[in-house]
PDBQT receptor file of N, H, CA, C and O in Angstrom, charges set to zero:
ATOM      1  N   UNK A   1       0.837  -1.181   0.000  1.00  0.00    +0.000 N 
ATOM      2  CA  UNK A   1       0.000   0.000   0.000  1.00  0.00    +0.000 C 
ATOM      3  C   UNK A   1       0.888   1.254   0.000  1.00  0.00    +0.000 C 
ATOM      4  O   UNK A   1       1.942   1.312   0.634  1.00  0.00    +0.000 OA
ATOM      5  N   UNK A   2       0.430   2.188  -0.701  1.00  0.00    +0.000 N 
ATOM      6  H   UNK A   2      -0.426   2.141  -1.217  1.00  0.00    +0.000 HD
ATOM      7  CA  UNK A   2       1.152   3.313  -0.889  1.00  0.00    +0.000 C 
ATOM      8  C   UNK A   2       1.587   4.204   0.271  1.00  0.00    +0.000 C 
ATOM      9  O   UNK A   2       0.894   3.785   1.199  1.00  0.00    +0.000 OA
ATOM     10  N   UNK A   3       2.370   5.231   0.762  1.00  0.00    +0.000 N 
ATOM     11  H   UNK A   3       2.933   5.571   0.009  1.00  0.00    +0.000 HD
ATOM     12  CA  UNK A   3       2.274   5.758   1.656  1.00  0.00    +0.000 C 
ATOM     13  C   UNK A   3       1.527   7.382   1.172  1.00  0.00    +0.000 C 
ATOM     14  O   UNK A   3       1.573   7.769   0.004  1.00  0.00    +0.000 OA
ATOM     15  N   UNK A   4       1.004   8.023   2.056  1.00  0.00    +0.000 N 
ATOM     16  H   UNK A   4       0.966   7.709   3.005  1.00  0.00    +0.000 HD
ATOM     17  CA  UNK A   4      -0.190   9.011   1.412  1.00  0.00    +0.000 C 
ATOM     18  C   UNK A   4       1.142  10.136   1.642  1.00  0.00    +0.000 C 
ATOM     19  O   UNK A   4       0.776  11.266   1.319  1.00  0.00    +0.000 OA
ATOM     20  N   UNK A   5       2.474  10.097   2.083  1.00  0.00    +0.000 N 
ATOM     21  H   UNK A   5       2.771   9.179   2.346  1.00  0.00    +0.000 HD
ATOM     22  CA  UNK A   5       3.178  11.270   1.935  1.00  0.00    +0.000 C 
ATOM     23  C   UNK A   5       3.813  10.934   0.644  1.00  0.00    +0.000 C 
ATOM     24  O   UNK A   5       3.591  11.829  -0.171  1.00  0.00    +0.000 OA
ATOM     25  N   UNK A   6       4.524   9.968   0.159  1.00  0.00    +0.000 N 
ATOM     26  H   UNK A   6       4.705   9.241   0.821  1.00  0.00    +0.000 HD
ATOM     27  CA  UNK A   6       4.274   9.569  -1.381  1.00  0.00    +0.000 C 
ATOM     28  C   UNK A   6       3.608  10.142  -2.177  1.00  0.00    +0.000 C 
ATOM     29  O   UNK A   6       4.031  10.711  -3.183  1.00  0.00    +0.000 OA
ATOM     30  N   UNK A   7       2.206  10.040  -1.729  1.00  0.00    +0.000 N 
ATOM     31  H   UNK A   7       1.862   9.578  -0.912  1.00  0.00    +0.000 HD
ATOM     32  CA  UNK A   7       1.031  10.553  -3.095  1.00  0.00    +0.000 C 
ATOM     33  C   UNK A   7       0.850  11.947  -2.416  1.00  0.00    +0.000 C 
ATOM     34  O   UNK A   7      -0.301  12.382  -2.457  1.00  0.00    +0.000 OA
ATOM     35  N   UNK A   8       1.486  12.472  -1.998  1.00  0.00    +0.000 N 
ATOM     36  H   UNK A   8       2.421  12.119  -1.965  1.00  0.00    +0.000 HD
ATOM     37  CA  UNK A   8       1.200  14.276  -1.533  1.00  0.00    +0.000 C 
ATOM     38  C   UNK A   8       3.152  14.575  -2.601  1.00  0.00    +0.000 C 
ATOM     39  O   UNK A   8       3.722  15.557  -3.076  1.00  0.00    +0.000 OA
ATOM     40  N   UNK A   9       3.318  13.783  -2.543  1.00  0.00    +0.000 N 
ATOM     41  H   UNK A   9       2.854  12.986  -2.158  1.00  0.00    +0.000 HD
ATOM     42  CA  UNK A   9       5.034  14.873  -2.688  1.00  0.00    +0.000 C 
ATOM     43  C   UNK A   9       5.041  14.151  -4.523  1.00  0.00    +0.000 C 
ATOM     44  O   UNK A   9       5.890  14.387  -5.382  1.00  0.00    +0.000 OA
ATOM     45  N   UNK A  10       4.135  13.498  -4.619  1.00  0.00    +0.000 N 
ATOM     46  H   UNK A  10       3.445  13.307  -3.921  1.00  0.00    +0.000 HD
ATOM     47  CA  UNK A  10       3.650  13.206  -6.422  1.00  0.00    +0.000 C 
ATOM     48  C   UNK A  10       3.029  13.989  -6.797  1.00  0.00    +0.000 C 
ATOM     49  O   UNK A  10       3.151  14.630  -7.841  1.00  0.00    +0.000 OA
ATOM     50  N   UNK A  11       2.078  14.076  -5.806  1.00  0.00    +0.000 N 
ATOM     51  H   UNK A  11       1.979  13.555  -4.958  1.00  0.00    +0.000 HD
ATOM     52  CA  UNK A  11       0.835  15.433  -6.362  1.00  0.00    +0.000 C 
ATOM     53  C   UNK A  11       1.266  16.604  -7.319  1.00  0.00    +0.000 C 
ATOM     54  O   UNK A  11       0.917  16.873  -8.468  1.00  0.00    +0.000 OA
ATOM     55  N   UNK A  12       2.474  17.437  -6.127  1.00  0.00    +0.000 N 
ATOM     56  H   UNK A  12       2.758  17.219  -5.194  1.00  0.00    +0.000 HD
ATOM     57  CA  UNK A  12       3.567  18.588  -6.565  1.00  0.00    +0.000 C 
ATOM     58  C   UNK A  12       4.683  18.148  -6.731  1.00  0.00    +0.000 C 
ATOM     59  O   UNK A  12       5.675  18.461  -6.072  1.00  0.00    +0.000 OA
ATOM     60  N   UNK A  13       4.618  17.135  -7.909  1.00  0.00    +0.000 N 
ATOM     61  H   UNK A  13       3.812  16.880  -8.443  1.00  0.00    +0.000 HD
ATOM     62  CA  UNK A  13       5.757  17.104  -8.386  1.00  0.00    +0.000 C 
ATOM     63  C   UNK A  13       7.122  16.471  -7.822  1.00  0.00    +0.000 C 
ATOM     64  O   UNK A  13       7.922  16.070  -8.667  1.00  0.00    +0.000 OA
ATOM     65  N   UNK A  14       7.385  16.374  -6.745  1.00  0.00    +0.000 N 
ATOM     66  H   UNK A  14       6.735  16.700  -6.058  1.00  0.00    +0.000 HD
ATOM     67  CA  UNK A  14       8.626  16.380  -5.975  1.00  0.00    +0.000 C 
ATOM     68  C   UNK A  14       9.091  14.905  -6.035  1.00  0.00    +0.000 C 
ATOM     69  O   UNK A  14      10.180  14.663  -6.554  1.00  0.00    +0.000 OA
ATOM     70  N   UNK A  15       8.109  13.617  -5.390  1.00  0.00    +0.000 N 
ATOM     71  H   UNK A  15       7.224  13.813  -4.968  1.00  0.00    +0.000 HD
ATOM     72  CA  UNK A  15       8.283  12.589  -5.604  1.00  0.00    +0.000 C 
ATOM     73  C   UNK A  15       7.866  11.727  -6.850  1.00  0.00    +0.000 C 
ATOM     74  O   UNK A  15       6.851  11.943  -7.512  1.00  0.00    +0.000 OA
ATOM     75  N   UNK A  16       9.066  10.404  -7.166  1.00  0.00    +0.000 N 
ATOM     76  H   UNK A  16       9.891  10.229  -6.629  1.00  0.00    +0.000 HD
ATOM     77  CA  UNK A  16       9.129   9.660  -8.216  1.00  0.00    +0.000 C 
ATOM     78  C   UNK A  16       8.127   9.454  -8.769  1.00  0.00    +0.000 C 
ATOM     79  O   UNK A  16       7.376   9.305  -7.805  1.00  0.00    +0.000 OA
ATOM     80  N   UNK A  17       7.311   9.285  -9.948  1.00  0.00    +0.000 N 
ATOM     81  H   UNK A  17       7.921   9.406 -10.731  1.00  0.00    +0.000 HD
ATOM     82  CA  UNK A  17       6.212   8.908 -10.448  1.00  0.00    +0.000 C 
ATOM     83  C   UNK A  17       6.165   7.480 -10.760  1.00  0.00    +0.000 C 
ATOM     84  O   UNK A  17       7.077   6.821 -11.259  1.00  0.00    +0.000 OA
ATOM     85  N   UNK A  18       4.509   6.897 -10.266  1.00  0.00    +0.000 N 
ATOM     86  H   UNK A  18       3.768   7.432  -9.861  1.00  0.00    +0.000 HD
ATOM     87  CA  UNK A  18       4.736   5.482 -10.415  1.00  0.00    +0.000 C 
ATOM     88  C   UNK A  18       4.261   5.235 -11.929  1.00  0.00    +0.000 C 
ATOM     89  O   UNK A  18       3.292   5.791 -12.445  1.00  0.00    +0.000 OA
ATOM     90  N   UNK A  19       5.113   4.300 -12.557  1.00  0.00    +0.000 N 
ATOM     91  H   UNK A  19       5.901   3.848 -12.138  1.00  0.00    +0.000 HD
ATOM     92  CA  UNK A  19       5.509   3.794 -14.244  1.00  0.00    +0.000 C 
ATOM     93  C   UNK A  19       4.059   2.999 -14.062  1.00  0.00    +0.000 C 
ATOM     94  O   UNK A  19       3.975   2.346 -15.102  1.00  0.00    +0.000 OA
ATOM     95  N   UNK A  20       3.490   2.868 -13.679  1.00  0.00    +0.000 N 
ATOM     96  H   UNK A  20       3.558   3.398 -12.834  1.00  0.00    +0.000 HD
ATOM     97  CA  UNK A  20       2.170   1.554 -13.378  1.00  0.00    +0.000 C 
ATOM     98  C   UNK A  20       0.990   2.369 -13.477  1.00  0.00    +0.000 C 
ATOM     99  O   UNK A  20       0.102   1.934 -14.210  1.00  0.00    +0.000 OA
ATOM    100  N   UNK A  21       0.833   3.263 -12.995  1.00  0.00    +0.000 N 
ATOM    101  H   UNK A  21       1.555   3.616 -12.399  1.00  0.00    +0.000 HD
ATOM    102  CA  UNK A  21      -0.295   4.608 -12.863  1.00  0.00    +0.000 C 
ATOM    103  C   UNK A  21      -1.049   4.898 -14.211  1.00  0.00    +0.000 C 
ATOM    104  O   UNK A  21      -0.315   5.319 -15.105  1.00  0.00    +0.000 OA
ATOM    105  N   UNK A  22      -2.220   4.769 -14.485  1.00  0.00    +0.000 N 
ATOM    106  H   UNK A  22      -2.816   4.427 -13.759  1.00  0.00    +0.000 HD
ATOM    107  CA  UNK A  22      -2.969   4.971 -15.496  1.00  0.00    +0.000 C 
ATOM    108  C   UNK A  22      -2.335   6.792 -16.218  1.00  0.00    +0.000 C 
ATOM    109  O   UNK A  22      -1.780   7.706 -15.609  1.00  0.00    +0.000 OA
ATOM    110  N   UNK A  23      -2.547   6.737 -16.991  1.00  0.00    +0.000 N 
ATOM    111  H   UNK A  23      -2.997   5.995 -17.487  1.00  0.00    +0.000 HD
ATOM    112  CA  UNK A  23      -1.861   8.381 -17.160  1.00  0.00    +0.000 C 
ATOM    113  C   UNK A  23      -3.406   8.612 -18.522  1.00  0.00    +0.000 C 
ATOM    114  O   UNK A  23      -3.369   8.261 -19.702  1.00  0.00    +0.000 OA
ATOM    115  N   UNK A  24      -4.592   9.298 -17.781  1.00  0.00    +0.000 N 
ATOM    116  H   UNK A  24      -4.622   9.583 -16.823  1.00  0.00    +0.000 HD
ATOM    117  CA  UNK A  24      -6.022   9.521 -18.183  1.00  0.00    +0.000 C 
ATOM    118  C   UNK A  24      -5.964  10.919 -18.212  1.00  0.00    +0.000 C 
ATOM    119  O   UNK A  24      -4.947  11.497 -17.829  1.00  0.00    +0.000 OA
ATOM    120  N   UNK A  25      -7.215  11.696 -18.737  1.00  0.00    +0.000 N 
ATOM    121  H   UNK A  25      -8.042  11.227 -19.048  1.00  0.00    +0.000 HD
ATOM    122  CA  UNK A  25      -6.754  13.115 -18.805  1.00  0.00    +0.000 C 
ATOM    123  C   UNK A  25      -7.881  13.555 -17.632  1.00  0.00    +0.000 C 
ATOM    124  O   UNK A  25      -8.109  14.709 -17.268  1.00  0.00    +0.000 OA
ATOM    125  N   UNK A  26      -8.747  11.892 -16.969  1.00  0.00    +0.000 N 
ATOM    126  H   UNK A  26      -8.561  10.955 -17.265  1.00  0.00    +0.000 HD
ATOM    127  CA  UNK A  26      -9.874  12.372 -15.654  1.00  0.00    +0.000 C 
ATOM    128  C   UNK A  26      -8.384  12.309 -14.513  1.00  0.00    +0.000 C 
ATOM    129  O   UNK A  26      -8.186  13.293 -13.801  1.00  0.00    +0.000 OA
ATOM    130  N   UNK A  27      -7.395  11.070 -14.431  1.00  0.00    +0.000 N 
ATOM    131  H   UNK A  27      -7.556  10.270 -15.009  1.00  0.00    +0.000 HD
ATOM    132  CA  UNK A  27      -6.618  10.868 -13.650  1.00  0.00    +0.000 C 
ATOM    133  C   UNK A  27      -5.804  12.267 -13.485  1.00  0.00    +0.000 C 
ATOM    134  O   UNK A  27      -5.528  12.555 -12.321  1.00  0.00    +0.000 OA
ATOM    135  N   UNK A  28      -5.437  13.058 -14.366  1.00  0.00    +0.000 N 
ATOM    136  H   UNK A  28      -5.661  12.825 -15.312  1.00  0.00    +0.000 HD
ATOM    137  CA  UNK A  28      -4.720  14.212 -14.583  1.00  0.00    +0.000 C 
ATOM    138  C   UNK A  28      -5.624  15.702 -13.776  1.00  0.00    +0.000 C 
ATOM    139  O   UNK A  28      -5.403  16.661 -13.037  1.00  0.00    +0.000 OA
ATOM    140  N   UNK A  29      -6.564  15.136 -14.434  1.00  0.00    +0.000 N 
ATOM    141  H   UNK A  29      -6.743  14.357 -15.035  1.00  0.00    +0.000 HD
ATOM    142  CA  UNK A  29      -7.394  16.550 -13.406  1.00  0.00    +0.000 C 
ATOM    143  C   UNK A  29      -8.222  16.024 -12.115  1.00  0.00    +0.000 C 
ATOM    144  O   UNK A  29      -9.087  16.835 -11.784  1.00  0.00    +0.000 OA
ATOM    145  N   UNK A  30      -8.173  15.012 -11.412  1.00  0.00    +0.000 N 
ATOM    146  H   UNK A  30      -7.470  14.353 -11.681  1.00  0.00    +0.000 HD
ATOM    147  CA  UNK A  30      -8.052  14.536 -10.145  1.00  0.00    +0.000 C 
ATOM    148  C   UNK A  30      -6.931  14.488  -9.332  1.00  0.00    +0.000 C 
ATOM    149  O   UNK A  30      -7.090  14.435  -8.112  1.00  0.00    +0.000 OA
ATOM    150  N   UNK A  31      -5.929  14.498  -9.772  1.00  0.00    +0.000 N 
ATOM    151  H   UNK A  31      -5.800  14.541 -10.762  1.00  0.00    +0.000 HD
ATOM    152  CA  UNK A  31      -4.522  15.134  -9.388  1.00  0.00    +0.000 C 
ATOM    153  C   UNK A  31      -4.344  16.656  -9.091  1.00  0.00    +0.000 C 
ATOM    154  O   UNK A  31      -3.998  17.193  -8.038  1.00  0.00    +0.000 OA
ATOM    155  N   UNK A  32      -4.661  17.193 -10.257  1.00  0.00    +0.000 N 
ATOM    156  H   UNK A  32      -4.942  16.756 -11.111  1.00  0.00    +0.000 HD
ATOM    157  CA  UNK A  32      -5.139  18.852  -9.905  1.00  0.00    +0.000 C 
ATOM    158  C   UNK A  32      -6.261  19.470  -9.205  1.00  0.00    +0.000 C 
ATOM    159  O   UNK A  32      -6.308  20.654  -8.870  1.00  0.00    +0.000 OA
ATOM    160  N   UNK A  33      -6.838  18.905  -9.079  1.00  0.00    +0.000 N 
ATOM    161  H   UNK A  33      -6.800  17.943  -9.351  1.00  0.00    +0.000 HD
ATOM    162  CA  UNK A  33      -8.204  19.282  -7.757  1.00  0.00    +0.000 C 
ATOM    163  C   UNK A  33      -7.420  19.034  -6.282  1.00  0.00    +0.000 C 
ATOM    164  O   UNK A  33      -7.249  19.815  -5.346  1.00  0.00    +0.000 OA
ATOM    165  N   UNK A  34      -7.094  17.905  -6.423  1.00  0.00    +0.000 N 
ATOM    166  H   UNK A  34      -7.233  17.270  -7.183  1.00  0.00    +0.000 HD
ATOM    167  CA  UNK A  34      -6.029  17.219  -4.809  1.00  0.00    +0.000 C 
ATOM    168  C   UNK A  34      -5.036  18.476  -4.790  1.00  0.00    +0.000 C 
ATOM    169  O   UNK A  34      -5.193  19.296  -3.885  1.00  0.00    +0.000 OA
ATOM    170  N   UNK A  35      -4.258  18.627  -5.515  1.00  0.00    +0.000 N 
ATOM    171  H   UNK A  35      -4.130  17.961  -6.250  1.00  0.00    +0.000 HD
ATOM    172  CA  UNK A  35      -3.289  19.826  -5.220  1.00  0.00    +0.000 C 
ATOM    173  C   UNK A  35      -3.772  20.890  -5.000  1.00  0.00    +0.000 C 
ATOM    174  O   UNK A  35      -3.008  21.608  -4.355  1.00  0.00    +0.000 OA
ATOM    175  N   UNK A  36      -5.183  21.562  -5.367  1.00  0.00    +0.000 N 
ATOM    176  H   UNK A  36      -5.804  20.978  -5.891  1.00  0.00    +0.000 HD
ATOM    177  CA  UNK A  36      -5.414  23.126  -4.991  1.00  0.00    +0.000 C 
ATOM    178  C   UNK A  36      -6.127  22.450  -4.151  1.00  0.00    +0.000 C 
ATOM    179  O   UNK A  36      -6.573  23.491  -3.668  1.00  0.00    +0.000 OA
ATOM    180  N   UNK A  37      -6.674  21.594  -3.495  1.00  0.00    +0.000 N 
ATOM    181  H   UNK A  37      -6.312  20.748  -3.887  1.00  0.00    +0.000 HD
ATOM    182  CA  UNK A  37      -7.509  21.320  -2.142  1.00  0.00    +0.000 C 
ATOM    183  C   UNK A  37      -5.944  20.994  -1.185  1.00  0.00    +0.000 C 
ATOM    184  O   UNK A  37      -6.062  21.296   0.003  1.00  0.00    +0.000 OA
ATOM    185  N   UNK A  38      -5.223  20.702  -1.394  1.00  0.00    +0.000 N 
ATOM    186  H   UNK A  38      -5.127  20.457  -2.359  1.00  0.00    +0.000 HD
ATOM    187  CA  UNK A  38      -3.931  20.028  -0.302  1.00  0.00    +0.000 C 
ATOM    188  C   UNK A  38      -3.484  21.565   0.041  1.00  0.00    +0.000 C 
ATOM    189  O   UNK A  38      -3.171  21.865   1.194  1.00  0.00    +0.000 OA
ATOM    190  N   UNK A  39      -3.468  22.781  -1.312  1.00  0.00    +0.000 N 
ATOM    191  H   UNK A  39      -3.722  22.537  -2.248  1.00  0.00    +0.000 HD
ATOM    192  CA  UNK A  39      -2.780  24.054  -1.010  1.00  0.00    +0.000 C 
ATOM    193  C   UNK A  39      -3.548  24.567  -0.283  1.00  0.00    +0.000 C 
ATOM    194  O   UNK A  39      -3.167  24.569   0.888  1.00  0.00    +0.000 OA
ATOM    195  N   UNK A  40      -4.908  25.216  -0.547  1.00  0.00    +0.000 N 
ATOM    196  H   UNK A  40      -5.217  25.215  -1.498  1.00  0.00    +0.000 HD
ATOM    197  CA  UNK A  40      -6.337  25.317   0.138  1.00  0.00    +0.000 C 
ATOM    198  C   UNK A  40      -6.251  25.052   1.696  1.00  0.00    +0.000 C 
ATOM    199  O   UNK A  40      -6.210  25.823   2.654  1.00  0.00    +0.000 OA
ATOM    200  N   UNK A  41      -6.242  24.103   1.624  1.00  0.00    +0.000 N 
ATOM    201  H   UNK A  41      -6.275  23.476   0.846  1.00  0.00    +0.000 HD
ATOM    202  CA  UNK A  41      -5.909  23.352   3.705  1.00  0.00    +0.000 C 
ATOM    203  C   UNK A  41      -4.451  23.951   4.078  1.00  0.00    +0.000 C 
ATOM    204  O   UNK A  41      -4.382  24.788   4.977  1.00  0.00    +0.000 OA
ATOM    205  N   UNK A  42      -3.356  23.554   3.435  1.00  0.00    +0.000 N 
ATOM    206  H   UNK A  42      -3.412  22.873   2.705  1.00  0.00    +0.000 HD
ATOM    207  CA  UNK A  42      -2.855  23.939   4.219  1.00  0.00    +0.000 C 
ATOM    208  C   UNK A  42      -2.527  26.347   4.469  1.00  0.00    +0.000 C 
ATOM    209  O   UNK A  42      -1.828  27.001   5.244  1.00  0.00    +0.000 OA
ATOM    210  N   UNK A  43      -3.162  26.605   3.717  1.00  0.00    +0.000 N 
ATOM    211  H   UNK A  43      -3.730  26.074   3.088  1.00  0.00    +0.000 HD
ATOM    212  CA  UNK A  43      -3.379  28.105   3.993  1.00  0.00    +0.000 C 
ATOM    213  C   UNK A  43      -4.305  28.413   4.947  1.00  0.00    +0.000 C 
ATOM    214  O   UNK A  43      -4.205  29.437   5.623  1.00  0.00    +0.000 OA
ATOM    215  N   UNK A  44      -5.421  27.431   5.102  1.00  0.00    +0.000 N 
ATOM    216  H   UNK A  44      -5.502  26.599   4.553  1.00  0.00    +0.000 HD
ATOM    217  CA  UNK A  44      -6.461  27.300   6.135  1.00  0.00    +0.000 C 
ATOM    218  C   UNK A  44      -5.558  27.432   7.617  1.00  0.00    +0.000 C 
ATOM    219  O   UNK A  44      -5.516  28.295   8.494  1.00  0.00    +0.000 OA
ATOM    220  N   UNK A  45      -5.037  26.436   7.463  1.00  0.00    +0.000 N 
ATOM    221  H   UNK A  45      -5.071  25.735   6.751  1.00  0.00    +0.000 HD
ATOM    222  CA  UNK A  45      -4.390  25.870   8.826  1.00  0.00    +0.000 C 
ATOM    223  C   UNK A  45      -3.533  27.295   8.862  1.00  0.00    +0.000 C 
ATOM    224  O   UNK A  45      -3.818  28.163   9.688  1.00  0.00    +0.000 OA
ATOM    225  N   UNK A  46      -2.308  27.488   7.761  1.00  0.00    +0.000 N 
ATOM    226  H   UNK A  46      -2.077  26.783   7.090  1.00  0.00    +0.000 HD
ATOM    227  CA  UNK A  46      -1.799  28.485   8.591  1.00  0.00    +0.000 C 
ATOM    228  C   UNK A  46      -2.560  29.882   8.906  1.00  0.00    +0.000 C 
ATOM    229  O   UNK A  46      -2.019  30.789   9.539  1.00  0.00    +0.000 OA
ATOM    230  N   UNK A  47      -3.576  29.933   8.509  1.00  0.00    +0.000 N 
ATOM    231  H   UNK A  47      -4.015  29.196   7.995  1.00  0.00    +0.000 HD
ATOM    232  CA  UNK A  47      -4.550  31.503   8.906  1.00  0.00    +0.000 C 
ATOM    233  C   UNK A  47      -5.195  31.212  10.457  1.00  0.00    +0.000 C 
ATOM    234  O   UNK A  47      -5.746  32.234  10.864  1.00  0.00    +0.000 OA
ATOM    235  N   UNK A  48      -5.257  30.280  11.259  1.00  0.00    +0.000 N 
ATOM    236  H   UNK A  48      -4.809  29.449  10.928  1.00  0.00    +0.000 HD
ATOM    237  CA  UNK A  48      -5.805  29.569  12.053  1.00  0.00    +0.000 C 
ATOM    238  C   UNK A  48      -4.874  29.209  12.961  1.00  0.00    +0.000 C 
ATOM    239  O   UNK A  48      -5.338  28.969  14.077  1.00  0.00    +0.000 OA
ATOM    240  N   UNK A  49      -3.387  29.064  12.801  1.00  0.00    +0.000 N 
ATOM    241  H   UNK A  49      -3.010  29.258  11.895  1.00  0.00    +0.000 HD
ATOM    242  CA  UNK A  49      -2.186  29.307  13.439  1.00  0.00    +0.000 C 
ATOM    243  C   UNK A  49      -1.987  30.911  13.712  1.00  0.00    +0.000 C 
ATOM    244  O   UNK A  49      -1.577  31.136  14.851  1.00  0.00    +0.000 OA
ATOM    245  N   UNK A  50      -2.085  31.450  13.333  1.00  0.00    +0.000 N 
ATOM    246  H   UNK A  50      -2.419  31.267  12.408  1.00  0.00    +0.000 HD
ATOM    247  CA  UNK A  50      -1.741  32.883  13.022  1.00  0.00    +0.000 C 
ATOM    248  C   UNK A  50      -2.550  33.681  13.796  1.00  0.00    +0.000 C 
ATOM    249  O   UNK A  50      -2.054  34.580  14.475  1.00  0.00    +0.000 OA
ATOM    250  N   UNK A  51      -4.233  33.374  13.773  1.00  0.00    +0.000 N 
ATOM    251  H   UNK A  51      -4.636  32.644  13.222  1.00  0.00    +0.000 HD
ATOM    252  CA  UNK A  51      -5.487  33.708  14.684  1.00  0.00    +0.000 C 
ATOM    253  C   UNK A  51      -5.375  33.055  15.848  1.00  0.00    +0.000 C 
ATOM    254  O   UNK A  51      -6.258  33.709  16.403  1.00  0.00    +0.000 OA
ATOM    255  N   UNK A  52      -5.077  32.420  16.556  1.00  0.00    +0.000 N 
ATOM    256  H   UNK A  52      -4.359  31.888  16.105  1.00  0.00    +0.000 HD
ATOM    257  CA  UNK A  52      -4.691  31.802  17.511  1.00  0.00    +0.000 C 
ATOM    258  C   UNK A  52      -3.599  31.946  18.392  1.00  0.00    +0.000 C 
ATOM    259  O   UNK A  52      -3.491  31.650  19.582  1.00  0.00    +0.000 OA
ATOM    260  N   UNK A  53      -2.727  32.505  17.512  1.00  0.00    +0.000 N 
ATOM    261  H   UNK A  53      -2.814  32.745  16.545  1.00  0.00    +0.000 HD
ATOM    262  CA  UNK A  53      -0.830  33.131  17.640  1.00  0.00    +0.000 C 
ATOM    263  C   UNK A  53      -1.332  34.655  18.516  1.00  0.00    +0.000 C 
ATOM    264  O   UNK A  53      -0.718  35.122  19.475  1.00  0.00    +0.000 OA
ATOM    265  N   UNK A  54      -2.268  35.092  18.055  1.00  0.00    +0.000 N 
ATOM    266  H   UNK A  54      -2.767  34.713  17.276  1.00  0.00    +0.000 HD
ATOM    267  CA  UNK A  54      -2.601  36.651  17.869  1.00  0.00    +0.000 C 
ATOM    268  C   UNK A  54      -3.579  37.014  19.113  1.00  0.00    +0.000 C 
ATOM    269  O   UNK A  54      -3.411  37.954  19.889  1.00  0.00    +0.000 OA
ATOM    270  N   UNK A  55      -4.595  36.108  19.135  1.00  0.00    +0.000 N 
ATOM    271  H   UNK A  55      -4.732  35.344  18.504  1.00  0.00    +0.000 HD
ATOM    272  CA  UNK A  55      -5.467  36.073  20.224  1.00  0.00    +0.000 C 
ATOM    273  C   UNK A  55      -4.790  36.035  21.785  1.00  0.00    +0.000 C 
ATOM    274  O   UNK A  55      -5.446  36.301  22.792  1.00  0.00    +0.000 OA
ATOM    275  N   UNK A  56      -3.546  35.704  21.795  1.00  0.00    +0.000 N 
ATOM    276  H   UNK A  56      -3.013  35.488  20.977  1.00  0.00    +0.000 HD
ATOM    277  CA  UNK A  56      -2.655  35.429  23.331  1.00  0.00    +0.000 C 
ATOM    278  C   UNK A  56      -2.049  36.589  23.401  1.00  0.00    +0.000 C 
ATOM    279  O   UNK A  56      -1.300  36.839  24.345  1.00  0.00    +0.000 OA
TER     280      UNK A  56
């Protein structure tokens, strides 16, 4: 089974691509939804670090 930091550091590019992986043009833009939802969260989180940082 894959590890899901694997399929986050594939998402953007960074980690190896698996040679086995269907390469579809739905698979391609389900990849790109995951990446602006993975960027999305994590800007969430840091605005929510920051509001929280601020409130003390």
């Amino acid at each position: 089974m894959k590890s899901i930091w694997q399929q986050i550091l594939r998402y953007f590019y960074i980690g190896k691509k698996d040679p086995n992986a269907p390469k579809t043009r739905y698979v391609a833009m389900m990849h790109g939804m995951n990446r602006i939802s993975i960027i999305l969260f994590v800007i969430a989180i840091i605005i929510l670090i920051f509001k929280l940082l601020r409130r003390h």
